[in-house]
C-alpha positions in Angstrom: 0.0 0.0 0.0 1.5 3.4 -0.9 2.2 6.0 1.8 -0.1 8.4 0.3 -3.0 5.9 0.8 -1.8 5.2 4.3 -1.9 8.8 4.7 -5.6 9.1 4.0 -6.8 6.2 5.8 -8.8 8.1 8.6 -8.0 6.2 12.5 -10.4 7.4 15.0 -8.3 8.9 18.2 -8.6 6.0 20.4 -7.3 3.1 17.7 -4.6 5.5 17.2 -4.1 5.4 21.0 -3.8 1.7 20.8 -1.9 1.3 18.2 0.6 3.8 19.8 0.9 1.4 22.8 0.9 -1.7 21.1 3.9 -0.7 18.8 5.8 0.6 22.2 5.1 -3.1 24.0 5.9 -4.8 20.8 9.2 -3.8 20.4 9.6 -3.9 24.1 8.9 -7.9 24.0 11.6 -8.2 21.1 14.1 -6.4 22.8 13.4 -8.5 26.0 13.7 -11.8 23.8 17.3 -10.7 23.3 19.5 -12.9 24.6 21.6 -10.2 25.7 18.4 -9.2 28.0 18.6 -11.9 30.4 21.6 -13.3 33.1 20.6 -17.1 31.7 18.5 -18.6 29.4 16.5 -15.9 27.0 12.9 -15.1 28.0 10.0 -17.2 26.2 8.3 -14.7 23.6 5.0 -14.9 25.9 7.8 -14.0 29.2 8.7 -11.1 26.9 5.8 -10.1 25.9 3.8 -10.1 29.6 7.4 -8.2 31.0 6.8 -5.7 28.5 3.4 -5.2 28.6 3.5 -4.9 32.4 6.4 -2.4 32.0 4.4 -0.3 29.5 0.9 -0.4 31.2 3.1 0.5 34.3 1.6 -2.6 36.6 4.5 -4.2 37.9 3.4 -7.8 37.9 6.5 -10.1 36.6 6.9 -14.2 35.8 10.9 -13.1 36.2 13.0 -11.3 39.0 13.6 -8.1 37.0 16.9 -8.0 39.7 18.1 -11.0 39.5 16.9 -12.3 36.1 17.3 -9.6 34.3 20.4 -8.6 32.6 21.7 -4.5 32.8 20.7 -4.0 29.4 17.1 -5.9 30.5 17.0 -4.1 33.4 17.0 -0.8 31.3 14.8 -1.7 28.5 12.1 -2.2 31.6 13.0 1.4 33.0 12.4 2.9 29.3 9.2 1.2 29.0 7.7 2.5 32.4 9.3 5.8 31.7 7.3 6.0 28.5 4.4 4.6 29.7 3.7 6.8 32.9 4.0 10.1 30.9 2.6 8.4 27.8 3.4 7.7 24.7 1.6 10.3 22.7 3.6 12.9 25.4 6.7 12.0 24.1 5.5 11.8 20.1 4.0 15.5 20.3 7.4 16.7 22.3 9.4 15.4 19.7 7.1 17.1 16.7 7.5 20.0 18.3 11.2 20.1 18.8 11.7 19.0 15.2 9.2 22.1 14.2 6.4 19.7 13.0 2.9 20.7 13.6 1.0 18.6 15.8 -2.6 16.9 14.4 -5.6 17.8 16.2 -6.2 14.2 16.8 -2.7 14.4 18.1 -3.7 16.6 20.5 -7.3 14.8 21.2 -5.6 12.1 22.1 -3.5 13.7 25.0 -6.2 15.6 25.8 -8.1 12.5 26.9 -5.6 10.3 27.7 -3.1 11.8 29.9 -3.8 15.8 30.5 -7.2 17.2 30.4 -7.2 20.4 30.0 -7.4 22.8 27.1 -5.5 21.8 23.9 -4.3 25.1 22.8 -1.5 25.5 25.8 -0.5 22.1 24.7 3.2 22.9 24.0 3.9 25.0 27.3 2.0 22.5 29.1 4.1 19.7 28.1 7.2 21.1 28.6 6.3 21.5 32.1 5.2 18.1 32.1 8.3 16.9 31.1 10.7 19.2 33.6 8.7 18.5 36.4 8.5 15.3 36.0 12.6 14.8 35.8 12.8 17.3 39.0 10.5 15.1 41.2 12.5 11.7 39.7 15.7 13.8 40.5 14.3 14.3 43.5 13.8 11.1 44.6 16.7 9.6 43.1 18.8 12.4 45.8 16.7 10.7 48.6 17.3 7.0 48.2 20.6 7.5 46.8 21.2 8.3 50.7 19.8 5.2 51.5 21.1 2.9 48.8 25.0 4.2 48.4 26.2 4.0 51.6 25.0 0.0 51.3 25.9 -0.3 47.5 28.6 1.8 46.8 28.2 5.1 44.2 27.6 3.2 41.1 24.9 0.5 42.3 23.8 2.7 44.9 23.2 5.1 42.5 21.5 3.2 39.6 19.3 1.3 42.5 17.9 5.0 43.0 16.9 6.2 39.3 15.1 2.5 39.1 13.3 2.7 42.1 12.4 6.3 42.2 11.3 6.1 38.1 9.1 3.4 39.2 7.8 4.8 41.8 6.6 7.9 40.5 5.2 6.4 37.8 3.6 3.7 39.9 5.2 1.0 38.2 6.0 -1.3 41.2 8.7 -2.4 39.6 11.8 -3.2 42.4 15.5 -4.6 42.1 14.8 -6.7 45.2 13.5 -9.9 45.1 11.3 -9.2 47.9 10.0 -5.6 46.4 10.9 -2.9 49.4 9.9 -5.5 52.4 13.5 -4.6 53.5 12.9 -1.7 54.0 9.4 -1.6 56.3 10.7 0.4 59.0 13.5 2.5 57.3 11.6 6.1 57.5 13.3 7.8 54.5 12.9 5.2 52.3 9.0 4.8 52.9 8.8 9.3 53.4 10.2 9.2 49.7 8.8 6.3 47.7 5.2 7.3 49.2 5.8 10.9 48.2 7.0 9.4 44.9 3.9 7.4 44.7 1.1 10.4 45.7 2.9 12.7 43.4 2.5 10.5 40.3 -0.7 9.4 41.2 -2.6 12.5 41.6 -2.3 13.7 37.9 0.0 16.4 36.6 -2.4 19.3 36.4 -3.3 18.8 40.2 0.5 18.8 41.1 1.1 21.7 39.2 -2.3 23.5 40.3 -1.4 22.9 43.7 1.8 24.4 43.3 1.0 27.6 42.2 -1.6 28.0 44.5 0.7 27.6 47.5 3.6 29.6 45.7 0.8 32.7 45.0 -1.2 32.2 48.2 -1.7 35.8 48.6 -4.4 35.7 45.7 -6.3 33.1 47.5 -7.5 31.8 44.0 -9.5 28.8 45.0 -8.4 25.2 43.7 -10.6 24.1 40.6 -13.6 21.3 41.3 -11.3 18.8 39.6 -8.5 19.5 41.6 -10.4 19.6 45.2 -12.3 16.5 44.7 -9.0 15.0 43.7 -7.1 15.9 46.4 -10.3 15.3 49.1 -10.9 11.9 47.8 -7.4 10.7 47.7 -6.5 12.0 51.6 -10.0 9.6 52.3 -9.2 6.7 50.9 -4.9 6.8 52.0 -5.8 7.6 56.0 -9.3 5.7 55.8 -7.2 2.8 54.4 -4.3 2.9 56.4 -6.2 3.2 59.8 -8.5 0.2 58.6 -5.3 -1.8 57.7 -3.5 -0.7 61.0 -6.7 -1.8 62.7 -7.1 -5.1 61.3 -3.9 -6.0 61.1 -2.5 -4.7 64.8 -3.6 -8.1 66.4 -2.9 -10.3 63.3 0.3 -10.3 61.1 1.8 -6.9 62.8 1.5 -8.9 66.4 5.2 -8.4 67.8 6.0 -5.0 66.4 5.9 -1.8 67.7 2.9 0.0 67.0 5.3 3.0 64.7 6.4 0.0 62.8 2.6 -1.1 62.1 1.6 2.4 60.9 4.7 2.1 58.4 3.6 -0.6 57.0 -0.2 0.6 57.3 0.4 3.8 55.4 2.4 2.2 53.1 0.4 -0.6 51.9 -2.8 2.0 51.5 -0.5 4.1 49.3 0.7 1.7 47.3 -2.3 -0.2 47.2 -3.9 2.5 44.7 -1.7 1.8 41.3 1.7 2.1 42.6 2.2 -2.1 43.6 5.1 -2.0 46.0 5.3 -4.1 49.3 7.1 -3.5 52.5 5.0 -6.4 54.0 4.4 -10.1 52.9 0.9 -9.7 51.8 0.3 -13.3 52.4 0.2 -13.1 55.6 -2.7 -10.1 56.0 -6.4 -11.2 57.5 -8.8 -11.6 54.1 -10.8 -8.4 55.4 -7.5 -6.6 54.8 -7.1 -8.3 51.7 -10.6 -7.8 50.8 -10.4 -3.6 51.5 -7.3 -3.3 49.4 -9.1 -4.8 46.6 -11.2 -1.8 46.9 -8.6 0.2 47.0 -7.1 -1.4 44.3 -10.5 -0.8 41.7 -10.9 2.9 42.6 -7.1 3.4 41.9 -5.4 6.7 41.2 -6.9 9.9 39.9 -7.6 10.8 35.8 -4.3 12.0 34.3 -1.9 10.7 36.1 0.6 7.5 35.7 -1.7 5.1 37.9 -4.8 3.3 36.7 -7.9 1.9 38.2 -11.6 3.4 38.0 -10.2 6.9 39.0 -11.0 9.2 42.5 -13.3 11.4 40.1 -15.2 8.5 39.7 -15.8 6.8 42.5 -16.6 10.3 43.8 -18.8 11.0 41.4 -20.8 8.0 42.0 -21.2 8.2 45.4 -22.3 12.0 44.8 -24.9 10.6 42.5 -26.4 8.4 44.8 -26.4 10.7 47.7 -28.3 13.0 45.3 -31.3 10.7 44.5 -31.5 9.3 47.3 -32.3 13.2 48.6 -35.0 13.4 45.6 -32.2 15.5 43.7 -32.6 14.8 39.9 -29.0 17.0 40.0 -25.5 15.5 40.9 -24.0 17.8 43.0 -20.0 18.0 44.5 -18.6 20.7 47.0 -21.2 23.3 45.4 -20.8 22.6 42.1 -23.5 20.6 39.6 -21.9 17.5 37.5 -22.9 17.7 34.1 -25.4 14.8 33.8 -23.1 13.4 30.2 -20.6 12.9 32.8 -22.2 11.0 35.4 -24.1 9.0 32.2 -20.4 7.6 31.2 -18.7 7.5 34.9 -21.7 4.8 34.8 -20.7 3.1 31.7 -17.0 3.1 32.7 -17.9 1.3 36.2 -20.3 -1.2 34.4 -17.6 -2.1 31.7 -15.2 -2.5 34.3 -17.4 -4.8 36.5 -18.2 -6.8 32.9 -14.5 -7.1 31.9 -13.3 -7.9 35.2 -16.3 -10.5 35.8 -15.6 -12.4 32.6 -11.6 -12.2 33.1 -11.8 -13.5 36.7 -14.5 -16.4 35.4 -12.0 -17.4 32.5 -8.7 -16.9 34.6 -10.2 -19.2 37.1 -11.4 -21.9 34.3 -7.8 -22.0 32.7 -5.9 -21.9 36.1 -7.5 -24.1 38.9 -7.8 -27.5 38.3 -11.3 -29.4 37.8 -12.0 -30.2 41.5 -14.4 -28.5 44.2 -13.7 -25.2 45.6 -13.2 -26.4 49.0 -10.1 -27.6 47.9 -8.9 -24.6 46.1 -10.0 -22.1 48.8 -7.2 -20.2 48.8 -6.4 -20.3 44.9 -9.4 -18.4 44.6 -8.5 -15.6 46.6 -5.1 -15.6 44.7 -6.4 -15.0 41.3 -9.1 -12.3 42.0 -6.3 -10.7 43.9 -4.6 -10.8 40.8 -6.9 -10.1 38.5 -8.2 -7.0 39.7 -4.3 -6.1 40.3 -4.0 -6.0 36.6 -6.8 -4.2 35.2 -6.3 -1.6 38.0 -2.3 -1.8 37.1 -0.8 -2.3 40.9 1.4 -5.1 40.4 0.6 -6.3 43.6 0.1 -10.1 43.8 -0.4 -12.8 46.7 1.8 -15.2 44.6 -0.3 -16.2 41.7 2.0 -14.7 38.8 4.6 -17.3 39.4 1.4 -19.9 39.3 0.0 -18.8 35.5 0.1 -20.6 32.8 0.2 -19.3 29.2 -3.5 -18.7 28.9 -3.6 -17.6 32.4 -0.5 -15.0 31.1 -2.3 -13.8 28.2 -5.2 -12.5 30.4 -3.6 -10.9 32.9 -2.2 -9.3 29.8 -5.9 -8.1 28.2 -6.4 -7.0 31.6 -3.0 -4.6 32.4 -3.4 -3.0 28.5 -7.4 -2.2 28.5 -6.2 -1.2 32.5 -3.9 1.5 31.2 -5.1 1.8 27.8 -8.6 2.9 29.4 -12.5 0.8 28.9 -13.6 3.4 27.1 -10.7 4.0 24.6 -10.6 0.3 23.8 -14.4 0.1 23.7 -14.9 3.2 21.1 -12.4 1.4 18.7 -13.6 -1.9 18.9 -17.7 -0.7 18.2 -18.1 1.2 15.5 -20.2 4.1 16.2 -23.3 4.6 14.3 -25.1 8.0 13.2 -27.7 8.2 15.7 -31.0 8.7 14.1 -33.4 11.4 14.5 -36.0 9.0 16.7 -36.9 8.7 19.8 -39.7 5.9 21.1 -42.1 5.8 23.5 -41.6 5.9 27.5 -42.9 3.2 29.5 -41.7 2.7 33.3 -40.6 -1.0 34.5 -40.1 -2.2 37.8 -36.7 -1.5 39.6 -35.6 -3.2 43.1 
């Protein structure tokens, strides 16, 4: 086909977003087949393939020790891949038209729009140059604060690159860790959780809150109020990390954190409700939590992090928005209202969808994960496998990377759905939805009313 035809072949936004992803975890997989990639035998093509994806979709779940099985040059292509992935791929396409003095499509800048910033598309080059610089400062940032932690026990040059790895996972929620045991070394070493929880909040709450929030406190003498978007954010995300953490403290006090002193347990209480929403870190074996514990950070787990930033998940705005909804009719209010402002009722309509979609994907994955993985015997004797795979499942779509030890247990179908699940997870239900149906010109007809029963 000639590149003049290619050229007019019209891609709607959100195949283009797909496609954008899928040529960025391709070439990740091939890389990651390399032999040079690996410390032993090369990686299987399906090993590749579910590294790289998780790497790109920023999850963290891995069928190899990225430390220890991974070669340097492995080891890097992973840090690329989350590097891409958190800011986007379509972040770094548009910053590289621009630098090379190429104007940028309006789909170009639809797709950013919806996909990573969310904000008006005419400050789109300003606005992604600050992207971009504060993005290295907070990684630089962080890399300063472990590398205190991590040279003085590595030495400069491992203590060093231990640092960039950790802190560009962190911020963009990646979960991705040197050590074979994540950060569990680490559960009661203050600077190390202070930063990688910083890390993790940072990248989390979007790029336009961060930035928001930062010139409101740097110009607090206009007292210029923080935008809906921005309060609800911020509101819903201090809920769910104390709310979470004091529920896990709770819980756990008189279960696995029995024998340690009660700072230690908030440590690891905080942490695990921070990291629970995208980021998939661990500075406690969650095998060893009560199933209420497991059960809450599930929750945690499905709302995720907030619209715009490097986590996934079913988004604060969402969950809030929901919950707004409901509060309103059950109050008789036909309205949706939020910290006195009205939602628009074409929001609400698709926060709906996206929760139904999500509860339909994540239904069918678990029912088919669970077919392909646990044997053909009653669920009494497979109690605990059950737990394991939901765990897992929902880990994926919602990209955490946590796991209760069911990633080392998949088999290759079992792979290649926790694969579906981490791309539609980071790619978005509605992107992935919009370019599978094809949308048809709605016709001027509407039919009759008639009520049905509900409840």
């Amino acid at each position: 086909m000639k590149l003049s035809a290619l050229r007019r072949r019209e891609l709607s936004p959100g195949t283009a977003l797909i496609l954008y992803y899928l040529t960025a975890i391709a070439l990740g997989t091939v890389l990651l087949a390399l032999p040079a990639a690996s410390r032993g035998a090369p990686l299987s093509l399906l090993d590749a393939l579910f590294t790289a994806t998780s790497a790109q979709c920023v999850t963290g779940l891995v069928v190899v020790d990225t430390g220890s099985d991974l070669s340097l040059f492995g080891q890097l292509v992973v840090l690329v891949l989350i590097q891409i992935g958190g800011l986007g791929i379509m972040t770094f396409s548009v910053l590289l038209f621009i630098y090379l003095g190429r104007r940028v499509s309006m789909r170009g800048r639809w797709i950013i729009h919806e996909t990573l910033i969310h904000t008006p598309v005419a400050s789109l080059r300003d606005l992604l140059g600050t992207i971009l610089i504060f993005t290295l400062f907070i990684e630089l940032a962080g890399t300063v604060l472990l590398a205190l932690v991590f040279v003085p026990e590595m030495g400069w040059g491992q203590g060093i690159y231990h640092a960039v790895f950790h802190a560009v996972s962190a911020f963009c929620n990646a979960g991705f860790a040197l050590f074979p045991d994540s950060l569990e070394s680490y559960a009661a070493h203050p600077l190390t959780n202070l930063t990688v929880m910083l890390l993790i909040t940072l990248g989390g709450l979007g790029f336009l809150v961060v930035c928001e929030l930062f010139n409101w406190v740097r110009n607090r003498r206009s007292r210029r109020r923080l935008s809906l978007h921005s309060r609800l954010v911020l509101w819903t995300s201090a809920i769910l990390t104390l709310g979470g953490a004091l529920m896990i403290f709770l819980l756990e006090s008189g279960n696995s954190l029995h024998g340690r002193t009660a700072l230690e347990g908030l440590w690891v209480a905080v942490f695990q409700s921070v990291t629970a929403r995208t980021a998939g870190f661990n500075t406690f074996d969650l095998s060893l939590f009560h199933p209420a514990t497991l059960m809450l950070m599930l929750f945690l787990m499905l709302i995720g992090a907030s619209p715009g930033s490097c986590g996934g998940g079913l988004k604060t705005t969402s969950i809030a928005v929901l919950f707004a909804a409901l509060l309103s009719r059950l109050r008789g209010s036909p309205h949706t209202s939020i910290l006195h402002r009205t939602i628009p009722e074409e929001q609400v309509t698709k926060t709906l969808s996206l929760v139904l979609l999500a509860l339909v994907l994540l239904g069918t994955s678990i029912f088919f994960l669970l077919a392909v993985q646990m044997p053909t015997q009653p669920l009494i004797a497979h109690e605990e496998s059950f737990l394991l795979y939901v765990f897992e499942a929902v880990s994926a779509f919602a990209t955490v990377g946590l796991s209760l030890g069911a990633t080392a247990e998949l088999g290759d179908a079992g792979k290649l759905i926790i694969i579906v699940l981490m791309f539609v997870g980071r790619v978005g239900l509605l992107t992935v939805a919009f370019a599978i149906v094809r949308r048809r010109r709605q016709k001027p007809l509407r039919y009759g009313e008639e009520n049905i029963m509900i409840g």
